[in-house]
C-alpha positions as CSV (number, residue, x, y, z in Angstrom):
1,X,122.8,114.5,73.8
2,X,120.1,114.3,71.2
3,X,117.6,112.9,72.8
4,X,114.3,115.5,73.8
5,X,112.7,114.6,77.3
6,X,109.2,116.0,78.0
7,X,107.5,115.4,81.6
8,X,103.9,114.6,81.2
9,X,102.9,115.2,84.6
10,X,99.4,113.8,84.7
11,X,100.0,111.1,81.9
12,X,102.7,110.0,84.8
13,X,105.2,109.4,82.7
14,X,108.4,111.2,81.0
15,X,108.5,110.9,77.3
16,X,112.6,110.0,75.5
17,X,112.1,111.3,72.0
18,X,114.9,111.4,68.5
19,X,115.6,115.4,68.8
20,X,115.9,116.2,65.7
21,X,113.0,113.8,64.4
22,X,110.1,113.8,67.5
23,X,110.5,109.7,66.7
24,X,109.8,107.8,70.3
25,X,112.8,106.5,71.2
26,X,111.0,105.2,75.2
27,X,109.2,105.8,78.1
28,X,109.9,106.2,81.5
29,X,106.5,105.9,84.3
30,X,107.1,108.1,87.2
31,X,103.5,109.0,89.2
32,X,102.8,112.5,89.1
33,X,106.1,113.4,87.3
34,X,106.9,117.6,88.0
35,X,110.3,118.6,86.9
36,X,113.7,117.0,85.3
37,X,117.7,117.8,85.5
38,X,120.5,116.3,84.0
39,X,124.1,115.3,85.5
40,X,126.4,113.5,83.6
41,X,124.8,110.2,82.4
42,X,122.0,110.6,84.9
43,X,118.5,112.3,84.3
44,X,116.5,113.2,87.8
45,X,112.8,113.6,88.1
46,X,111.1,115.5,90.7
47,X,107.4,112.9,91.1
48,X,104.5,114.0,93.6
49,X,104.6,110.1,94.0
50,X,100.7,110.2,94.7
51,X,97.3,111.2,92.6
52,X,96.3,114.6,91.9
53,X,94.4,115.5,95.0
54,X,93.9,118.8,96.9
55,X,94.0,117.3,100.9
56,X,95.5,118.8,103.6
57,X,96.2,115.4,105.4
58,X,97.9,114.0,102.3
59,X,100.3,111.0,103.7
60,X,102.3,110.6,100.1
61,X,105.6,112.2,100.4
62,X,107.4,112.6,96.7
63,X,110.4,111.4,95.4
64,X,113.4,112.3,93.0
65,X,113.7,109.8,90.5
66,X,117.3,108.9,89.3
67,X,117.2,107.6,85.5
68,X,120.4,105.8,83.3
69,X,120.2,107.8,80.8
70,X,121.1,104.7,78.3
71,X,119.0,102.2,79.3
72,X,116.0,105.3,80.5
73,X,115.3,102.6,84.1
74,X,115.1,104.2,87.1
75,X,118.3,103.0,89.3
76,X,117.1,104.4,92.2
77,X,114.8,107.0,94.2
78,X,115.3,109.7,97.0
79,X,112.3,110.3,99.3
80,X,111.8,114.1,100.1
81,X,109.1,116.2,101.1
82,X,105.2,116.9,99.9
83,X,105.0,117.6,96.4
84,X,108.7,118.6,95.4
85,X,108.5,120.6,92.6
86,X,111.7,122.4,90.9
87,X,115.1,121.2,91.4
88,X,119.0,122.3,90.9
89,X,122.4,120.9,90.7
90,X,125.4,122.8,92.5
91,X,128.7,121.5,94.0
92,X,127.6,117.4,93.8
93,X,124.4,118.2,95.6
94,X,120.7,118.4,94.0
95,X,118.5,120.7,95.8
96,X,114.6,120.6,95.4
97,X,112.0,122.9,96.1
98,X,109.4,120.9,98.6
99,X,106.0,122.8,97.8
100,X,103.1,121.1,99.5
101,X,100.8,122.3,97.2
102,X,98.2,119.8,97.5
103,X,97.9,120.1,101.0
104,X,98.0,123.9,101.7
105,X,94.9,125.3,100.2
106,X,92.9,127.3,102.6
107,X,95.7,127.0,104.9
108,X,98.8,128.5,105.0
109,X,100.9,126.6,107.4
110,X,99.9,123.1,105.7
111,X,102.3,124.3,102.9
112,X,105.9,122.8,103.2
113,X,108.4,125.2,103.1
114,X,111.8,123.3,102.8
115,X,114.2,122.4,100.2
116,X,115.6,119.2,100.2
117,X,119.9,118.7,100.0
118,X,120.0,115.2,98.5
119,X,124.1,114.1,97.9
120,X,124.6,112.8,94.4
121,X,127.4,110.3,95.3
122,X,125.4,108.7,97.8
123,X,121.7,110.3,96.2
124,X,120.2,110.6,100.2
125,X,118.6,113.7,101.5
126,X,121.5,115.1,103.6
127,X,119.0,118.0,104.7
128,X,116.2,120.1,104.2
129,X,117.0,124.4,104.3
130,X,113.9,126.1,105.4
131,X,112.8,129.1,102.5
132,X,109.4,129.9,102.4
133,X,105.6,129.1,101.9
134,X,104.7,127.0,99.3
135,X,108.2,126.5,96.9
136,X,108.3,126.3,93.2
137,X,111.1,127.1,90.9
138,X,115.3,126.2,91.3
139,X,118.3,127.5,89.8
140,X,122.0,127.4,90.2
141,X,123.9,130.2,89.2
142,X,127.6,130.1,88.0
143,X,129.0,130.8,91.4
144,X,127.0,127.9,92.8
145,X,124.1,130.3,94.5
146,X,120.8,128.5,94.5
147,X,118.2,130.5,93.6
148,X,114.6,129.6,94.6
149,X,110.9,130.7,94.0
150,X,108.1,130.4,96.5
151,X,104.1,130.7,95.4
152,X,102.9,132.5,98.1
153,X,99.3,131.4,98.8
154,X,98.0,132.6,95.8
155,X,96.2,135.7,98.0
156,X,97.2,137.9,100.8
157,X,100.9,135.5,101.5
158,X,102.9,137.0,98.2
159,X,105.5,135.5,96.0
160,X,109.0,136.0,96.8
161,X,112.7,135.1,95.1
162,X,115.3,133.9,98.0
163,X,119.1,132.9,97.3
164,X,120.4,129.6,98.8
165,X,124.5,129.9,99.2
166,X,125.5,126.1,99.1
167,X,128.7,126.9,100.8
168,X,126.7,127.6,103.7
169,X,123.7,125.9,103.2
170,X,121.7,128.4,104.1
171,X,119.1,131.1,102.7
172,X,121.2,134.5,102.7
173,X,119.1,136.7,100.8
174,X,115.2,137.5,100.1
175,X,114.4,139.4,97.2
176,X,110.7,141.3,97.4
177,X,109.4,140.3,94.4
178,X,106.9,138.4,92.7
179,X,107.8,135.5,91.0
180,X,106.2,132.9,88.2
181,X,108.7,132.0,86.6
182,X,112.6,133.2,85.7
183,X,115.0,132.6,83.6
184,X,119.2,132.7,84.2
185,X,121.3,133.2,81.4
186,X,125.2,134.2,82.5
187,X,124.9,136.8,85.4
188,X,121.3,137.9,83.9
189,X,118.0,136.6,85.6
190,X,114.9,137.4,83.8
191,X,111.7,137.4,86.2
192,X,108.2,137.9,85.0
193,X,105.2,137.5,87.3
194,X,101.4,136.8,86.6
195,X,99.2,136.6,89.8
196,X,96.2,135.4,89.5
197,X,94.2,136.8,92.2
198,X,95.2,140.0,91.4
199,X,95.9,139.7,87.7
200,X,98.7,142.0,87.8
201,X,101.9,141.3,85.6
202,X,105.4,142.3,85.9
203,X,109.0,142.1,85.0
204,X,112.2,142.1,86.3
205,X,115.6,141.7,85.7
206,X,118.3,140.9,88.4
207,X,121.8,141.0,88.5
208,X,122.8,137.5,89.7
209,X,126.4,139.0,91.1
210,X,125.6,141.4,93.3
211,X,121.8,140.3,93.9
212,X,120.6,143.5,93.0
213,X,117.3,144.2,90.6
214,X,118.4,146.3,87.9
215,X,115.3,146.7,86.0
216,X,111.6,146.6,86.5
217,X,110.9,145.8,83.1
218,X,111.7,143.7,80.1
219,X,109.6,144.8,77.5
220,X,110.4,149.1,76.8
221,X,108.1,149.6,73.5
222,X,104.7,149.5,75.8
223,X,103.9,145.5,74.1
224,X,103.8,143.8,77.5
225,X,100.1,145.7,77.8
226,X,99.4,142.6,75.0
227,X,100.0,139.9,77.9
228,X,97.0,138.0,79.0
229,X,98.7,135.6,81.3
230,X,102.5,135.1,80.7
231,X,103.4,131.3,81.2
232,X,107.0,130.6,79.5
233,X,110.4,132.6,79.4
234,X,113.6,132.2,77.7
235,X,116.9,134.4,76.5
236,X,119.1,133.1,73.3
237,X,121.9,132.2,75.1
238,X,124.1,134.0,71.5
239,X,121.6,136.5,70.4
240,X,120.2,137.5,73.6
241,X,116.7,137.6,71.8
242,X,113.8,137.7,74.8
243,X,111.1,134.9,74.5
244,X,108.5,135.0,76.4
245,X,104.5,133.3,75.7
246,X,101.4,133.8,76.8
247,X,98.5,131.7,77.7
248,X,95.8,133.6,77.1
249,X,92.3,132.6,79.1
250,X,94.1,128.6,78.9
251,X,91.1,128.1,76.2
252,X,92.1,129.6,72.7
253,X,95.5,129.2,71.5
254,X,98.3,131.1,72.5
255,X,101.0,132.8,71.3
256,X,105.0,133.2,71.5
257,X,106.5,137.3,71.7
258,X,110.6,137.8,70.6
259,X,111.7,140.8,72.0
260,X,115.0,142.0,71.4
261,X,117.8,142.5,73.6
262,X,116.5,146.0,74.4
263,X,113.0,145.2,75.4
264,X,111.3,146.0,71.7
265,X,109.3,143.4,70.2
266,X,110.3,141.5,67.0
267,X,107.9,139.1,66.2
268,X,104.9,137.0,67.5
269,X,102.9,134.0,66.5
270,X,100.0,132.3,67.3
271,X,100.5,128.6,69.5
272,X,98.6,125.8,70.3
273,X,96.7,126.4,73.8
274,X,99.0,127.2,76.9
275,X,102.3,127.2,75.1
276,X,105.1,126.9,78.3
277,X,108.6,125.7,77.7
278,X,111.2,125.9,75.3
279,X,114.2,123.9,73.7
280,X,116.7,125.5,71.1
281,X,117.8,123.1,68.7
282,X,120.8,123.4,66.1
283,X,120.4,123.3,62.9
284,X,123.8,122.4,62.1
C-alpha cells in the first residue's frame, strides 16, 4: 500500500514508515529479523530467532513471522530451520531458504541445506525440499517455479542457482553458476556474482522459460571493470533501465550504476556506505 517496511536485522526489529514522507508510522521486534514478503493483508518475516553468533552447535531454530498488516502484531509464527534466510510465495505455499549460516563455518556439512514448505491457510511447515549447502535468496516466477540461491562455503563448495517446481515439490534443475544476488522481472532473471575469496565478479542473465542462460554479461560498454564489490540489483519494471550498486571496501561510500537496457551505462552517483536494496516509488 503506502506504507515502506525496512528489516533492521541487527536492531531486531522491522521498521513501518509513511512512503511518500519516511514519517514512522510503527515498529514491529522480531530477533534477528533477515527477509520480508507480502500476501494479501499479511506481511512475513524470515527471524534467525537467536543472537548473532558463529557456533556450530547452535540449538535456536528460526521462525517466519506472520504480521496484520493493520494493526503491524504478529498473529502468529512458523518454526523452520537454522537461520532461514530468503523466502517466496507460489500457489498458497511460502517457501524459505534454511541457510545455517551461523553454524557451518569451517564445516561444510553443519550448513542446512533445506527449504521449508510452510501452508499459508494453516501457516505450518508441511515440508522441507533438500537444495543445497548453505541457502540464501528465493523467488517465484510467473509459472510458479521457485527459484533458489545457495552460498556455497565461501571457498572450494561454489555458489549455485537451482529451480524448485511447486507442482512437484521438488528441485528439477541446477544451474552452474555463481550467485549473490538476482533479480526476476517477467521471464528475465538478472544474476550478478561477487565472491569473496576469489574476488571475481560476473553477470548473467537467464531465461526464466526455458531455464536456459542467455547471456554472460549485463554490462556491454567494458563499465562493470568499475565494480568493487556489487551488493544490490534491480530492472525498471517499464523502462527496463539496469540498476545495480556497489559497495566498495564497505568503508567509504558507495555508489548506484543505471545501465540501459542494452548493457551501456547511463549514469552513476555516489551513496552512503554499502548501498543494497531498492524501492521505486511513483510520483504520481
Amino acid at each position: 500500500g503506502n506504507r515502506l517496511y525496512a528489516v533492521i536485522n541487527a536492531s531486531n526489529k522491522v521498521e513501518v514508515m509513511n512512503a511518500r514522507t519516511a514519517k514512522r508510522i510503527g515498529q514491529i521486534n522480531i530477533p534477528n529479523c533477515r527477509y520480508i514478503t507480502f500476501h494479501q493483508q499479511y506481511a512475513y518475516v524470515t527471524s534467525y530467532a537467536g543472537p548473532i553468533e558463529i557456533n556450530p552447535d547452535y540449538t535456536q531454530r528460526g521462525f517466519v513471522a506472520k504480521i496484520d498488516t493493520a494493526t503491524l502484531q504478529i498473529v502468529d509464527r512458523c518454526v523452520i530451520g537454522f537461520q532461514p534466510d530468503g523466502l517466496a510465495i507460489a500457489n498458497g505455499k511460502i517457501y524459505v531458504a534454511n541457510s545455517g549460516g551461523y553454524m557451518g563455518v569451517g564445516n561444510l556439512e553443519k550448513y542446512e541445506k533445506t527449504v521449508s514448505v510452510i501452508d499459508i491457510a494453516t501457516f505450518k511447515e508441511e515440508k522441507r525440499i533438500d537444495v543445497d549447502y548453505n541457502l540464501h535468496r528465493v523467488k517465484a516466477d510467473k509459472r510458479g517455479n521457485i527459484w533458489v540461491s545457495s552460498r556455497g562455503n565461501h571457498s572450494d563448495y561454489p555458489s549455485r542457482l537451482f529451480v524448485i517446481n511447486s507442482q512437484k515439490q521438488a528441485v528439477t534443475d541446477t544451474l552452474q553458476i555463481p550467485v549473490s544476488n538476482f533479480w526476476l522481472d517477467g521471464d528475465s532473471l538478472y544474476v550478478y556474482s561477487a565472491e569473496k575469496y576469489s574476488n571475481e565478479i560476473s553477470f548473467a542473465l537467464i531465461n526464466t522459460k526455458t531455464k536456459q542462460i542467455i547471456a554472460r554479461q549485463l554490462i556491454t560498454d567494458g563499465t562493470e571493470k568499475n565494480f568493487e564489490m556489487p551488493y544490490g540489483i534491480m530492472v525498471h519494471p517499464d523502462t527496463k533501465d539496469i540498476y545495480i550498486t556497489d559497495a566498495g571496501d564497505y568503508v567509504n561510500p558507495g555508489f548506484l550504476y543505471c545501465f540501459s537496457p542494452e548493457g551501456k551505462k547511463k549514469w552513476s552517483v555516489k551513496t552512503g556506505d554499502i548501498p543494497a536494496h531498492f524501492a521505486l516509488l511513483s510520483k504520481k
